[in-house]
N, C-alpha and C positions, 0 to 999 in steps of 0.2 A: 386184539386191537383195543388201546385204551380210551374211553370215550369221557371227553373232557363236557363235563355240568354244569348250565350256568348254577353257581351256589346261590345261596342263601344270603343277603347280602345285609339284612338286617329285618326287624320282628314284619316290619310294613310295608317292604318290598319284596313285590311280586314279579315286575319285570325290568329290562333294563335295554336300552339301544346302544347297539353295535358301532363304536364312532371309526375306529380304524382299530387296520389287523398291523401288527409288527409284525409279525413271521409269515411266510409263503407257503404255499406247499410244498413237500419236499425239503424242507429246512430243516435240518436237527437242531435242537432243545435239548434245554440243561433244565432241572427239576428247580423249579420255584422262580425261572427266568418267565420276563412278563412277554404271553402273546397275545395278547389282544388289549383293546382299551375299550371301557363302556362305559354308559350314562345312566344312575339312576335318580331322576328328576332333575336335581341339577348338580348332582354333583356326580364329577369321571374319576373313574378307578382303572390301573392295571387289572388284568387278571393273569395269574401267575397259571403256569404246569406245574402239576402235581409227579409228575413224574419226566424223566427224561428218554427222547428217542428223537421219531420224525415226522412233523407235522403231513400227515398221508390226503386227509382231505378234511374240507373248509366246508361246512353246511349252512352258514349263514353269513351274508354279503354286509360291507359297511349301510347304515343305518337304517337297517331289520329289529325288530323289536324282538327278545327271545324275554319267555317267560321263564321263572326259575324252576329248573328241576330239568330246563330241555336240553340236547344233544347237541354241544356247537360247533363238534370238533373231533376226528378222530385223531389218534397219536398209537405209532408201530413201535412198541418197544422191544428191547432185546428178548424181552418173554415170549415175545410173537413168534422169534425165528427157532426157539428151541425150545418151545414147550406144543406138545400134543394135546389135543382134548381127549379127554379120557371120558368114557361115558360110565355114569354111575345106576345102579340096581337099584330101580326105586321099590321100598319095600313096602307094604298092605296097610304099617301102622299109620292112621291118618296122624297121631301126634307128631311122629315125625317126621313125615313125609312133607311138610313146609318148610325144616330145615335143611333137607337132603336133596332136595332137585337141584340141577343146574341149569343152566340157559346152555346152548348149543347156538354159536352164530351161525348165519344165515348170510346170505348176500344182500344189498341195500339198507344192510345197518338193523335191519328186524332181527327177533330174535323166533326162536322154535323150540317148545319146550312139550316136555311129556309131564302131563297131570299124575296126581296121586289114583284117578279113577280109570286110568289105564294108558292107551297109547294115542289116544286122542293130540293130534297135533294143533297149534294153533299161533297167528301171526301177533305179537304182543308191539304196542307200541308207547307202552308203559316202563318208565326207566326202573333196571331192576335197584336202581340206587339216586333217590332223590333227596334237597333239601337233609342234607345230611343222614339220613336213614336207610334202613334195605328193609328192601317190598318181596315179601315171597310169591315163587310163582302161580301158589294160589290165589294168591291175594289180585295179584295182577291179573289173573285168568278170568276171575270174580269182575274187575274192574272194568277189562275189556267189553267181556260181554251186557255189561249193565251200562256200559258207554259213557261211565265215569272218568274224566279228563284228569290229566297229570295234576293240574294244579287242585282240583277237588282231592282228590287221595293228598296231596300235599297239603291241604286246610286240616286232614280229621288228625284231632289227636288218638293216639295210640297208646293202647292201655297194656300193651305186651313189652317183652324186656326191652329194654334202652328206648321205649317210647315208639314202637314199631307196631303198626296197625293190622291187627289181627282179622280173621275172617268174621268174626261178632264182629266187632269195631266196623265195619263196612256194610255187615247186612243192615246195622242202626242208622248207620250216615244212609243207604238207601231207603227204608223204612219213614224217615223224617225228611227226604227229599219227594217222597213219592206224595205227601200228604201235606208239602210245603208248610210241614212243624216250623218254620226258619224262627221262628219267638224262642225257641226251646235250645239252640243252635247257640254256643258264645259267639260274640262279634266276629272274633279271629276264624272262623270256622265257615264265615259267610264267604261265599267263594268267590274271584275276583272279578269275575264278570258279574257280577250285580254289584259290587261295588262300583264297576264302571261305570253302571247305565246310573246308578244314583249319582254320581258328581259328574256326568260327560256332559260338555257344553253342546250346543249345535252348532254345526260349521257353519262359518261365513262365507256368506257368497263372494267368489270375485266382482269386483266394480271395474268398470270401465268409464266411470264419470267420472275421474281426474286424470286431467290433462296436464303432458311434462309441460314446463315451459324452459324457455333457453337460460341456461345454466344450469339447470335442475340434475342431482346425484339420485340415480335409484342406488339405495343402500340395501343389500338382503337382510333381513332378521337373523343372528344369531340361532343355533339354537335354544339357548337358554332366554332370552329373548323372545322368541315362539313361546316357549313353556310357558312364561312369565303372562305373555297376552292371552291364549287361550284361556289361563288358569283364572285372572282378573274377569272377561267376560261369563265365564262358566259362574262366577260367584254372582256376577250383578244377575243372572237369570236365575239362579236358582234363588237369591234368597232377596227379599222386601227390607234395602236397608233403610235405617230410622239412625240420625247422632242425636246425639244429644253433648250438652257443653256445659263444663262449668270451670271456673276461675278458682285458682288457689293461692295464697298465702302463702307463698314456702321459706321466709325470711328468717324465721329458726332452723329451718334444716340447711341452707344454703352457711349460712354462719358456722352450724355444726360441723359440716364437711368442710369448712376453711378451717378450723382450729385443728383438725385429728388429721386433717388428709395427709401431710408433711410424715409424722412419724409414723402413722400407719403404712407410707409405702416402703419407707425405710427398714422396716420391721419385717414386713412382709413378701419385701422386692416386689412388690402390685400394684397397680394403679387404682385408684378410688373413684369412680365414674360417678357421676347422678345416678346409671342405669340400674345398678343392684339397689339402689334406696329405691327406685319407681320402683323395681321389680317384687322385692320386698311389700312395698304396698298394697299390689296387685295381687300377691297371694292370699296377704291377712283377710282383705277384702272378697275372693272366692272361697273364703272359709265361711267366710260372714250371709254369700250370697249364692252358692254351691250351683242354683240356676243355671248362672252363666257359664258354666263348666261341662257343656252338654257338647251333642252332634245331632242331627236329623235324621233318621234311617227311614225315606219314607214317611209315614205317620207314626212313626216310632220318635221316640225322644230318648237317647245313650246316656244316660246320665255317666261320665267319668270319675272315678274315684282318683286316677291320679292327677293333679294339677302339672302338665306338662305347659311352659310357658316358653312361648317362642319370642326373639326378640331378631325385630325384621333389621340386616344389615347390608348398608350399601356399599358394592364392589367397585374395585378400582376402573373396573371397563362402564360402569354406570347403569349395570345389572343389580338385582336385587335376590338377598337369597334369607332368609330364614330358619336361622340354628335353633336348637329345642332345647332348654333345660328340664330336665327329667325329674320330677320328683322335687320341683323346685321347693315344696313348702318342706322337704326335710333337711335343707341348709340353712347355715345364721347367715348374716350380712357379709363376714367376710367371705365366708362359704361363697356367696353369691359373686361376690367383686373377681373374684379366682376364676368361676367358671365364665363366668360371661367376658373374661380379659379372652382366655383360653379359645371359647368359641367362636368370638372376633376374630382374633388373631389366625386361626386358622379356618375362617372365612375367605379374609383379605388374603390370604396365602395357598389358598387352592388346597386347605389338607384335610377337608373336615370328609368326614365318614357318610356313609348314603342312612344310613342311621341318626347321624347325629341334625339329621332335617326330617323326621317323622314322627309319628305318636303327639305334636302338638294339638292339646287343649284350648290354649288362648293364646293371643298372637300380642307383644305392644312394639309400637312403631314409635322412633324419637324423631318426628320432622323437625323438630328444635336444631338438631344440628345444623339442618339446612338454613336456619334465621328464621323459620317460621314459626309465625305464633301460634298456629292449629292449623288441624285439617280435617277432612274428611274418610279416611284410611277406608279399602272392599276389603272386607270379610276377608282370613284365610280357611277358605274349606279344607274339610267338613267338620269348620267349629261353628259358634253362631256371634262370636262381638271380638272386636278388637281396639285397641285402645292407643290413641296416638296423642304423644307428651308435645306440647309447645315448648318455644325457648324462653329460659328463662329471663326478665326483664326489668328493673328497676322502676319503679313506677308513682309516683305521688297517690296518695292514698288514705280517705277519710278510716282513720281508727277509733277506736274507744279507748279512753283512760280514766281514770279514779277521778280526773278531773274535769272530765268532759272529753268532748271529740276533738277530734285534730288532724292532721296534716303529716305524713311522715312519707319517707323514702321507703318502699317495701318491696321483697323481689316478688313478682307474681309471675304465673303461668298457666295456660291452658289447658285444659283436658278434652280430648273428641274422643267419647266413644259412641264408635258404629256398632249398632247391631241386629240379629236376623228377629224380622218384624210378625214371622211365623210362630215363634215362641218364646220370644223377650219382649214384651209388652216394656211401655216408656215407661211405667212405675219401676220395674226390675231394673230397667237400663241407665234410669236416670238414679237412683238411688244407689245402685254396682258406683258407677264414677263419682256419686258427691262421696259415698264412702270411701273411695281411694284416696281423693283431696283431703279429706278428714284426717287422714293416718297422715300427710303430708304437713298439713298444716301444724299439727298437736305434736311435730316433733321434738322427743328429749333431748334438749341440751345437753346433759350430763350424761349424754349415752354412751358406754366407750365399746370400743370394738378391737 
């Protein structure tokens, strides 16, 4: 019997919900045909069979949360009806008596397996294949009894061939769990229930102090909707935001991008947004100011080395979702206009990856589109500032010239940046955005791209 895994869905997801089953039980499957659809944060994936036969039994109901690495599924395939279990002679050598055990199934989906230190039987509920790797039955036997959970054996990295976590590799992950070493631990290795308890909001209570009145629609929340409020409340409690605001001159970059925009798209079949010149800014400006490129772990402060920059994009249903540019400080401008076309585009189109919304650093938000001139934008956890662009505006405006001051038509716009008051003091936060405006204002005319 073939037991279908939630995989691996990308570096930052650990779990995903179950939105609906396409197949029944009982339904034969074609190998890479999609049976099931799931959620992870906000964005829905197929999940394909890896193999072909017939869906036998369903372990988990539309919207159950399964962690990665768990059982959601079994599948009877042709192997099942004409292959025998054979049992193998486990031999004395312990080197390879990890590669040489087998599992023997069992009934209710456990498995029953014979150790290298005799015939000691035992109920494992450890997948012998998770997160892309295989766990020997030592290793799982070891995990069982120390009551190490799927997803911990799923955080340790593995120092054995193809990145497979040896029985050292696990006495150390217990050794530094027993002694709560978790400083000594890389981030990724933290396991994901304390990552929980570090960004889990606290439930709100129902009310019953608002009254329908006549005509009144109760509309339900969406899912993604739900996400979106929980996620917004969990930031205003965990973190003390402070904005701060300042005013920019962008009348040479707005000039700039009307001169080049024309045969830059032409050349490059791309569109030339504002957003890759903010974005751009926002990076030179975290080089300059590295602070605000943190997370909070606790009374830990994560300092990031990679500048992942999310840019917040609003859906046609009037949801809000947040794509990640990865490594944004190692693209040029045009670099940046490609990805951020890309990551739009298949925002607005339902195709972006459960990936392609995690590992952000720093988050900027353009209310400008909306016609406003600034905002106040919450935190996206678990970063600490975020940064929302005003629209831009033509504006009368006292200048300086060789001849005195004056009067001219100038585009200006505004900067909000929010941020957590726990470890960005108003010097860091107010100085991070005059520096972004600075790279805006000082922009080269004769830049070409």
């Amino acid at each position: 019997m073939f037991e279908l895994i939630m995989p691996k869905m990308g570096e930052s997801v650990a779990e995903a919900t179950i939105t609906e089953w396409l197949k029944n039980e009982g339904d034969s499957i074609s190998m890479d045909e999609s049976l099931l659809t799931i959620a992870t944060d906000k964005v829905d994936s197929d999940l394909p069979s890896p193999v072909s036969g017939v869906l036998r039994k369903i372990l988990f109901k539309v919207d159950d949360v399964i962690q990665v690495g768990q059982v959601i599924a079994h599948i009877e395939t042709e192997e099942d009806n004409t292959t025998k279990i054979e049992s193998i002679e486990v031999k004395d050598d312990p080197i390879k008596s990890e590669e040489q055990l087998e599992a023997i199934p069992v009934k209710n989906g456990e498995e029953k397996e014979k150790t290298s230190t005799g015939n000691i039987e035992y109920k494992s509920t450890i997948s012998r294949e998770s997160s892309g790797r295989f766990y020997s039955p030592l290793v799982r036997s070891i995990a069982q009894e120390e009551g190490v959970s799927q997803e911990e054996l799923d955080s340790i990295r593995g120092s054995g061939n193809e990145g497979r976590v040896t029985k050292q590799d696990l006495i150390t992950f217990l050794d530094k769990k027993s002694t709560r070493d978790i400083a000594s631990i890389p981030i990724n290795d933290i396991d994901t229930e304390k990552k929980t308890k570090i960004t889990e909001a606290p439930k709100k209570q129902s009310s019953n102090l608002i009254n329908s009145l006549p005509g009144d629609e109760i509309i339900e929340m969406d899912r993604m909707r739900k996400l979106i409020a929980d996620h917004m409340v969990m930031s205003k409690h965990t973190s003390p935001h402070v904005t701060s605001f300042v005013e920019a001159d962008v009348t040479s970059l707005v000039l700039w991008r009307k001169k080049v925009k024309s045969n830059y798209e032409k050349r490059e079949n791309s569109r030339l947004t504002f957003t890759p010149i903010f974005l751009e800014a926002v990076v030179r400006a975290i080089k300059d100011f590295p602070n605000i490129n943190v997370s909070v772990d606790g009374n830990k402060i994560i300092s990031h080395k990679p500048i992942n920059v999310g840019m917040a994009t609003a859906l046609p249903n009037g949801n809000l979702i947040v794509p990640v540019i990865k490594n944004a400080d190692r693209f040029s401008l045009s670099g940046l206009a490609k990805e951020v076309n890309e990551l739009a585009d298949n925002a607005r189109n339902n195709k972006l990856k459960p990936d392609d919304i995690n590992g952000g650093t720093y988050t900027v938000t353009n209310v400008g589109t909306f016609g406003n001139v600034m905002g106040t934008p919450i935190i996206n956890q678990p970063q600490v500032a975020i940064l929302a662009l005003g629209a831009i505006r033509k504006m009368a405006a006292v200048i300086e010239t060789p001849d005195g001051d004056a009067i001219a038509i100038r585009h200006k716009m505004f900067l909000s940046h929010s941020y957590d008051h726990r470890v960005v003091d108003g010097a860091l936060g107010g100085m991070f955005v005059k520096r972004v405006a600075d790279y805006l204002e000082n922009w080269d005319s004769e830049r070409e791209i």
